[in-house]
C-alpha positions in Angstrom: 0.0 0.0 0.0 1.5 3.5 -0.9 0.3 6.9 0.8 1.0 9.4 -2.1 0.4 13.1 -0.8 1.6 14.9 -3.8 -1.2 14.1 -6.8 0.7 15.2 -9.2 -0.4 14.0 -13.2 1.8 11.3 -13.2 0.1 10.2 -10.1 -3.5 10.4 -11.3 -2.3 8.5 -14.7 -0.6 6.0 -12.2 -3.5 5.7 -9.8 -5.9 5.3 -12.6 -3.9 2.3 -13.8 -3.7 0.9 -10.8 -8.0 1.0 -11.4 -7.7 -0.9 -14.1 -5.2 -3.0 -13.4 -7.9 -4.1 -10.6 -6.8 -2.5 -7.4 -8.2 -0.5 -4.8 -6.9 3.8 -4.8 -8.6 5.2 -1.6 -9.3 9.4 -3.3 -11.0 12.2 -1.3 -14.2 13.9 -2.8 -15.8 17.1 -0.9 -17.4 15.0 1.3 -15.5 12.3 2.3 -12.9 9.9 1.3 -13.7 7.1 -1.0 -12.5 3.8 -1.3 -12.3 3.3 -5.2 -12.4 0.2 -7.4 -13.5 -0.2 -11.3 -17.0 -0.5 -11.0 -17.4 -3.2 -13.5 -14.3 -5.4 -12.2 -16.1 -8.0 -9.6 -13.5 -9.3 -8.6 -11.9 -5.6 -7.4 -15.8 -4.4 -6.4 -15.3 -7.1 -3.9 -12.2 -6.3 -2.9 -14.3 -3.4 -1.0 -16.3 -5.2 0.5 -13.5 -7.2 2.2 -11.3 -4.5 3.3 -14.4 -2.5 4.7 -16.2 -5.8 6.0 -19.3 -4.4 4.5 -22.8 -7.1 3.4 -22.3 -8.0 0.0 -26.6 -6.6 -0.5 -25.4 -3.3 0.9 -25.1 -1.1 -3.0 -22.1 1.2 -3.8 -21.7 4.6 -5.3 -20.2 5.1 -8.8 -18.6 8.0 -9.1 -18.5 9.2 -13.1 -16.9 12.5 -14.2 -19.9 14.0 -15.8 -23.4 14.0 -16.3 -23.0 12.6 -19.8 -22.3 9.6 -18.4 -25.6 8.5 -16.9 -26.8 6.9 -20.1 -24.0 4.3 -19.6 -25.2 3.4 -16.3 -28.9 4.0 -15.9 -32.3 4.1 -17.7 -35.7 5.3 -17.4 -33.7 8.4 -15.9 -36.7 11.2 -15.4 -36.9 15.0 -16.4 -36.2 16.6 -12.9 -32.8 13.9 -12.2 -31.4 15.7 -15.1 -32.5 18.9 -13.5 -30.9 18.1 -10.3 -27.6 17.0 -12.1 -27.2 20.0 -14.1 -28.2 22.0 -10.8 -25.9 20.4 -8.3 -23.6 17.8 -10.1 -20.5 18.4 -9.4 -21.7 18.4 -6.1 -22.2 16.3 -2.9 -25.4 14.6 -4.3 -26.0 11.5 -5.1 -28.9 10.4 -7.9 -30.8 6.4 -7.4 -31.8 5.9 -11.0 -33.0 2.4 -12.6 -30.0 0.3 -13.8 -28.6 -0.3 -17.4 -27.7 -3.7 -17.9 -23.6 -2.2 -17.2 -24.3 -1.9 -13.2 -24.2 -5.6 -12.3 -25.4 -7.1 -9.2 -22.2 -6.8 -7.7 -22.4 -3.1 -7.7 -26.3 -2.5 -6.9 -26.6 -5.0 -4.0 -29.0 -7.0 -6.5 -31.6 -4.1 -6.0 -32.6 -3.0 -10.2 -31.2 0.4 -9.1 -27.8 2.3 -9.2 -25.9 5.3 -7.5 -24.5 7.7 -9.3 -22.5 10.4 -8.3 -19.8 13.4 -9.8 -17.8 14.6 -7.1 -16.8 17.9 -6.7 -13.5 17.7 -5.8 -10.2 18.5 -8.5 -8.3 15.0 -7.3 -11.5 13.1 -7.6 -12.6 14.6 -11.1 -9.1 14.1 -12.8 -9.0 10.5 -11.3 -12.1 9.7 -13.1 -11.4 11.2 -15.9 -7.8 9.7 -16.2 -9.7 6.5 -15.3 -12.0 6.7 -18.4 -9.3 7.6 -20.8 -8.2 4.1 -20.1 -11.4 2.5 -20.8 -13.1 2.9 -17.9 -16.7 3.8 -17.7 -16.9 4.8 -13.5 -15.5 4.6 -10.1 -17.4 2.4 -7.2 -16.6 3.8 -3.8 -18.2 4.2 -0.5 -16.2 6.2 2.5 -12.9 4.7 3.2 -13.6 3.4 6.9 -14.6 -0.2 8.0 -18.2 -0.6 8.3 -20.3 1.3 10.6 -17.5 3.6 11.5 -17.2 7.1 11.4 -16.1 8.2 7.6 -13.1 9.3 6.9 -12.1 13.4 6.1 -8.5 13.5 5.9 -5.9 10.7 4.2 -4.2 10.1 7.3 -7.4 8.8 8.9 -7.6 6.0 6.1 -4.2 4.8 6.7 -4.7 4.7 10.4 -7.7 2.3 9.7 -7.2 0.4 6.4 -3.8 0.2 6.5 -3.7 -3.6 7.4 -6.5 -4.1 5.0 -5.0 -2.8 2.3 -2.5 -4.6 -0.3 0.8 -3.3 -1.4 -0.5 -1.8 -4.9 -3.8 -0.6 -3.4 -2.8 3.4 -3.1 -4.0 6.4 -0.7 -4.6 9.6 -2.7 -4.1 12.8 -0.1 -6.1 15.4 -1.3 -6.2 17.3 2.6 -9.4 18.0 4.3 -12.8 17.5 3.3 -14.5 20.6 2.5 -18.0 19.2 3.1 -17.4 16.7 5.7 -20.3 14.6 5.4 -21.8 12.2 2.7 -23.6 13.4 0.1 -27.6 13.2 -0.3 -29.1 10.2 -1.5 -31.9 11.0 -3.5 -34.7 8.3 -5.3 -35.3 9.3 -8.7 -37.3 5.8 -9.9 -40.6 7.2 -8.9 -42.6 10.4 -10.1 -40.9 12.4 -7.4 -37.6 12.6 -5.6 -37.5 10.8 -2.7 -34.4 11.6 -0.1 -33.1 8.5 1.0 -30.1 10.2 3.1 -29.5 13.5 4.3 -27.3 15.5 3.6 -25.7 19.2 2.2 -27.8 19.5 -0.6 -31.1 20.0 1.6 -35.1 19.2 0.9 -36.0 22.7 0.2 -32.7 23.1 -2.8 -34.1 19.8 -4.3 -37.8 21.6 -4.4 -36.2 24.7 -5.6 -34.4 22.6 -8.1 -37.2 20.9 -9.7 -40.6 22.3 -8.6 -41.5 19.3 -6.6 -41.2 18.3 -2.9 -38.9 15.7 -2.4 -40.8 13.1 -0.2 -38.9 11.3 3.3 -38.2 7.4 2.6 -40.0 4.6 4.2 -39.4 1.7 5.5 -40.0 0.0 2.1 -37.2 2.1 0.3 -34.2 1.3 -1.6 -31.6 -0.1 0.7 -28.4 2.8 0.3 -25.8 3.4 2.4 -25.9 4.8 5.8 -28.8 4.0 6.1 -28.8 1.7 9.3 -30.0 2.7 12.9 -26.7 2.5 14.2 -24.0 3.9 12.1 -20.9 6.9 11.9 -20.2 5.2 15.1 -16.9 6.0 16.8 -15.6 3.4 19.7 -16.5 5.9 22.5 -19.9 6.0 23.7 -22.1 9.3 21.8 -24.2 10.7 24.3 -26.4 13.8 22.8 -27.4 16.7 24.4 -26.0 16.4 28.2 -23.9 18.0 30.5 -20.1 16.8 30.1 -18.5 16.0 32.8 -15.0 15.9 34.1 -12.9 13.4 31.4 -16.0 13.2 28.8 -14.9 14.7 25.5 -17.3 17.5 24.3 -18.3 18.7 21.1 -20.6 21.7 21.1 -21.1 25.2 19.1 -18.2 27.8 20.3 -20.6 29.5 22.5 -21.0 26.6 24.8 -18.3 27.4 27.6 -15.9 24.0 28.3 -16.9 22.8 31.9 -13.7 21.9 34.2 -11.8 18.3 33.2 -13.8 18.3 29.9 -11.6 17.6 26.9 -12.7 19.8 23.8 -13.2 18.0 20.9 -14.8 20.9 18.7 -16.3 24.0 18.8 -17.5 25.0 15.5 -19.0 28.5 15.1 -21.1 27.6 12.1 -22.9 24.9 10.9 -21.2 24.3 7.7 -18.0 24.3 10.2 -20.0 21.9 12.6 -20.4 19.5 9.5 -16.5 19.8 8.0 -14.9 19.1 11.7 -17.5 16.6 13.2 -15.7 13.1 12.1 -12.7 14.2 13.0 -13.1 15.3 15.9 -15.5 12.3 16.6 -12.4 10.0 15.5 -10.3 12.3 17.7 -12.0 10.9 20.8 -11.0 7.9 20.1 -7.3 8.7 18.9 -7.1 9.7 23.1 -8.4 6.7 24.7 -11.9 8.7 25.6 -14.9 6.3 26.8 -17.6 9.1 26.6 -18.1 11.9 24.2 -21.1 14.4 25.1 -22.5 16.5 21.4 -24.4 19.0 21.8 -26.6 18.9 18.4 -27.5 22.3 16.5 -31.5 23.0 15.8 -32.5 23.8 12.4 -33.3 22.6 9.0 -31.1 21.7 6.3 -27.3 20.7 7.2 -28.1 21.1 10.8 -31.1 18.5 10.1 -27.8 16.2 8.3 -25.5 16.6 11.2 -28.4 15.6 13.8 -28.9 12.3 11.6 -25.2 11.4 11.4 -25.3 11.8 15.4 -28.5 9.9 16.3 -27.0 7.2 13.9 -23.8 7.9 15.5 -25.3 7.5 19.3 -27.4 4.4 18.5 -24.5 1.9 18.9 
């Protein structure tokens, strides 16, 4: 496995080989990193699902560079999922469309839907796009943690947990911190609406905006996509939400909240698109210092504060 923190051309051009060649490149996007494998090479797609100990009916993202590319991998695609794309694409959004016969089983969880994302992120883009100069038609990756646990923002946070997982032409891409810091919104386009099947920075009311329709919540019945268990974004301490810390908790709370005596500071974000960038680190920094307990305080409001309150009640359901 090789940590490369200079992306230079020749990097990319190398890293997208190593895609085709059938190995795994761990890339950051604006949300968070992404464990990368040709999405039409099994045998590499379930490479994934090894080194992340992820369930084989749990469906993966592919990332493609443009919206262009749908047609390769999807059909019946409606009028407002073009909308959306050309609205927020690149962009931390991520479009469930019914599957062309090139997203396989392996890829889709053996639902007859597929993910499709274009990140918005320079490494990510020119990866792709080096990737499909080779013949490649899209990326599958989820975030770059085992399951369950809490994604990863920055390269060294992959290293410190796939490391052993990894094999020594797998690569880690180090593109610095995630500008987003959560994962992008899922959103159901099979139907005659949007449905949201995740949360996340592209909100409800944008997707309305967008297309002139509401975008419905998802049931019980919906398709099965990523984070979306009860328990999930889970660090090894314990989450407890909306408490008072006490001495030798961790605490991660708005700036205004004052740090009681003995607490360890984990965070203290002044806005919420802060609270959403720093919130897995600092929830994988609890565990980098041995803390059992770590007390959030969650921030009220719609949109990304609605996201970040998900990821935590996931987060505190362990």
């Amino acid at each position: 496995m090789s940590f490369l923190s200079i992306c230079t051309t020749d990097t990319l051009k190398s890293a997208a080989l190593a895609l085709k060649n059938g190995h795994l490149v761990a890339f950051p996007t604006e949300t968070v990193y992404g464990l990368g494998a040709d999405a039409s090479n099994e045998e590499a797609v379930a490479r994934i699902y090894e080194v992340k100990g992820r369930p084989a009916d749990h469906p993966l993202i592919v990332h493609i560079a443009s919206m262009d590319a749908i047609a390769h991998w999807a059909s019946d695609i409606p009028e407002y999922a073009i909308t959306l794309a050309r609205d927020f694409w690149p962009g931390p959004m991520t479009l469930v469309l019914k599957r062309s016969d090139l997203a396989k089983d392996f890829i889709t969880g053996g639902q007859e839907t597929v993910g499709l994302r274009v990140p918005a992120h320079p490494i990510a883009l020119a990866l792709i796009k080096e990737f499909i100069a080779l013949g490649g038609y899209g990326i599958a990756a989820p975030s770059a943690n085992r399951f369950g646990a809490v994604s990863p923002t920055t390269a060294q946070a992959v290293e410190e947990e796939l490391a052993a997982f990894l094999h020594e032409d797998d690569l880690i891409l180090d593109g610095g911190a995630c500008l987003v810091g959560v994962e992008s919104t899922i959103i159901d386009c099979t139907g005659p609406t949007p449905m949201v099947l995740r949360l996340g920075a592209i909100t409800p009311l944008m997707i309305e905006e967008s297309t002139g329709l509401v975008a419905l919540e998802s049931n019980p019945s919906s398709i099965r996509v990523s984070g979306s268990l009860d328990s999930h974004y889970s660090p090894k301490a314990k989450v407890i939400l909306d408490v008072v810390a006490v001495a030798g908790d961790g605490l991660i709370a708005p700036d205004q909240i004052p740090t009681p005596n003995g607490v360890i500071r984990l965070a203290a974000p002044s806005t919420i698109e802060e609270y959403a960038r720093v919130l897995y680190h600092a929830l994988r920094s609890a565990d980098q210092q041995g803390l059992e307990v770590v007390v959030v305080l969650q921030p009220g409001g719609d949109g990304l504060a609605a996201t970040i309150r998900d990821r935590l009640q996931r987060s505190a359901s362990k």
